[in-house]
Structures are given as C-alpha cells and as structure tokens.
Residue frames as qw, qx, qy, qz and C-alpha x, y, z in Angstrom:
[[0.000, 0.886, 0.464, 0.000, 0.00, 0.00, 0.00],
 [0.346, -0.640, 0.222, 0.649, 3.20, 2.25, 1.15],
 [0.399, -0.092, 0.632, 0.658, 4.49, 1.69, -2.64],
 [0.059, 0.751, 0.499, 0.428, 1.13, 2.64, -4.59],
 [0.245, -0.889, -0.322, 0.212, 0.53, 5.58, -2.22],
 [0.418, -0.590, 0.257, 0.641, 4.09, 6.62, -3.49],
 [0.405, 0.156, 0.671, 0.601, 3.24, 5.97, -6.59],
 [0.123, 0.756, 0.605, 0.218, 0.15, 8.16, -6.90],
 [0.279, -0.873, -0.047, 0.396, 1.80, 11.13, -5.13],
 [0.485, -0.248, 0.592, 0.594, 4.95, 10.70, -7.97],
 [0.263, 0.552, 0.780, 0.131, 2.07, 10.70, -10.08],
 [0.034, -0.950, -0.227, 0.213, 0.44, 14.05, -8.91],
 [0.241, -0.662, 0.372, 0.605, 4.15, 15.96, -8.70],
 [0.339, -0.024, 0.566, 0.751, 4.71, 14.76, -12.71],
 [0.099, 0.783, 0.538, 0.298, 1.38, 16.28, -13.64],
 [0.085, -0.900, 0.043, 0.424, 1.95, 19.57, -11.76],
 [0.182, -0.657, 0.421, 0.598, 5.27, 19.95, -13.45],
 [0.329, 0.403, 0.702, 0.486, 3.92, 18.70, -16.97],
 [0.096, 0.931, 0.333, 0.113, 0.70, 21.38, -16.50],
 [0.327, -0.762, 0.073, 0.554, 4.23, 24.29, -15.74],
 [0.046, 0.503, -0.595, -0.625, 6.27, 23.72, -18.79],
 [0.597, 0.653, 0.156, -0.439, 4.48, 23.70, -21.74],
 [0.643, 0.690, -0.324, 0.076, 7.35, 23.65, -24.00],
 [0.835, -0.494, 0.227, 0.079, 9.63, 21.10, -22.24],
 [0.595, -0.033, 0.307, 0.742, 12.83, 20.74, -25.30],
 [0.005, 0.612, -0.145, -0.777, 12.17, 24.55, -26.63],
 [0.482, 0.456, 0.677, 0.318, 10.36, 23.41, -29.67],
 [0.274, 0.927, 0.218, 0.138, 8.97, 27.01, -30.29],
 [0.508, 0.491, -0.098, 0.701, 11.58, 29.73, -31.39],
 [0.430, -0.422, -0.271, 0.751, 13.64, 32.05, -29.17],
 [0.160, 0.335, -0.228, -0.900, 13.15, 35.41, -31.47],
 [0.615, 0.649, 0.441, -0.085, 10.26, 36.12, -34.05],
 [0.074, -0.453, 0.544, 0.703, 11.96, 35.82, -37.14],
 [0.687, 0.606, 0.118, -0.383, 10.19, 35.79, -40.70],
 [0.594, -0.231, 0.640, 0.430, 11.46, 33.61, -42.91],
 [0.240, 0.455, -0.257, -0.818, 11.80, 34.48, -46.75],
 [0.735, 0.300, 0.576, -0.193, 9.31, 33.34, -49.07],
 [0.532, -0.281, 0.624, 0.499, 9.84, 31.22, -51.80],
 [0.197, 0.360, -0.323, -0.853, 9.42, 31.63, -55.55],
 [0.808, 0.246, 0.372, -0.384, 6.24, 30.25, -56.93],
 [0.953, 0.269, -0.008, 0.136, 8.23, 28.62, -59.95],
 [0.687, -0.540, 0.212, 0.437, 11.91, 28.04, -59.79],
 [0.058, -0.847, 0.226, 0.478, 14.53, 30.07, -61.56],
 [0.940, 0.226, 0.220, 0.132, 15.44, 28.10, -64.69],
 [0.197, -0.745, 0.593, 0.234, 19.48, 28.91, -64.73],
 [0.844, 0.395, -0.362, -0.012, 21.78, 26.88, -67.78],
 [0.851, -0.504, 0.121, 0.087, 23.70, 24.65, -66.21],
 [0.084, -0.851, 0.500, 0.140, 27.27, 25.12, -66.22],
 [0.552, 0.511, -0.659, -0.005, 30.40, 23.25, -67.01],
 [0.814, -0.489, 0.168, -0.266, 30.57, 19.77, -64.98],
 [0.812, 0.486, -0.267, 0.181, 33.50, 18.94, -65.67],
 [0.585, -0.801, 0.050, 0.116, 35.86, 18.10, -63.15],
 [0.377, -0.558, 0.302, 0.674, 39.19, 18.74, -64.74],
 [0.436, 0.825, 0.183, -0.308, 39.20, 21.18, -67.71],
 [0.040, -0.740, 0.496, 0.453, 42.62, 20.84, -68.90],
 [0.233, -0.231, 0.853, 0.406, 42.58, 17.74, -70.68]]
C-alpha cells in the first residue's frame, strides 16, 4: 500500500510539473523571425560546365 501511495503522489508531482512547462525541449523559437518566401516557380538557370578537370 506504502508503494502505490508513493506511486500516486509521484504521479500528482509529474502532472503539476507537466501542466508548468508547456514547451519542455524549446520546440517554439527564441526570437520572431520571418522567414523568406519562396518563388512560386523556380529560376530556370543553364547549367554550367561539370566537368571536373578542364585541362585535358
């Protein structure tokens, strides 16, 4: 009975400190920062030289 009775009190304490921190590993960001948005179609660029040695 000693051992449940510890258990349910262990119990209680992880719920308090669950209902405190909200954000236990820092999921949400430190700073509001706005990230840039992307272009609706990508940039069609000619593809360079892929060559990995040019001299020969």
């Amino acid at each position: 009975m000693k051992r449940f009775s510890l258990m349910v009190v262990g119990g209680m304490f992880l719920a308090a400190v669950a209902a405190c921190h909200t954000d236990p590993f820092s999921v949400k960001p430190e700073v509001n920062v706005t990230l840039p948005e992307t272009p609706a179609e990508p940039v069609d660029e000619e593809p360079g030289d892929t060559s990995e040695n040019p001299d020969s």
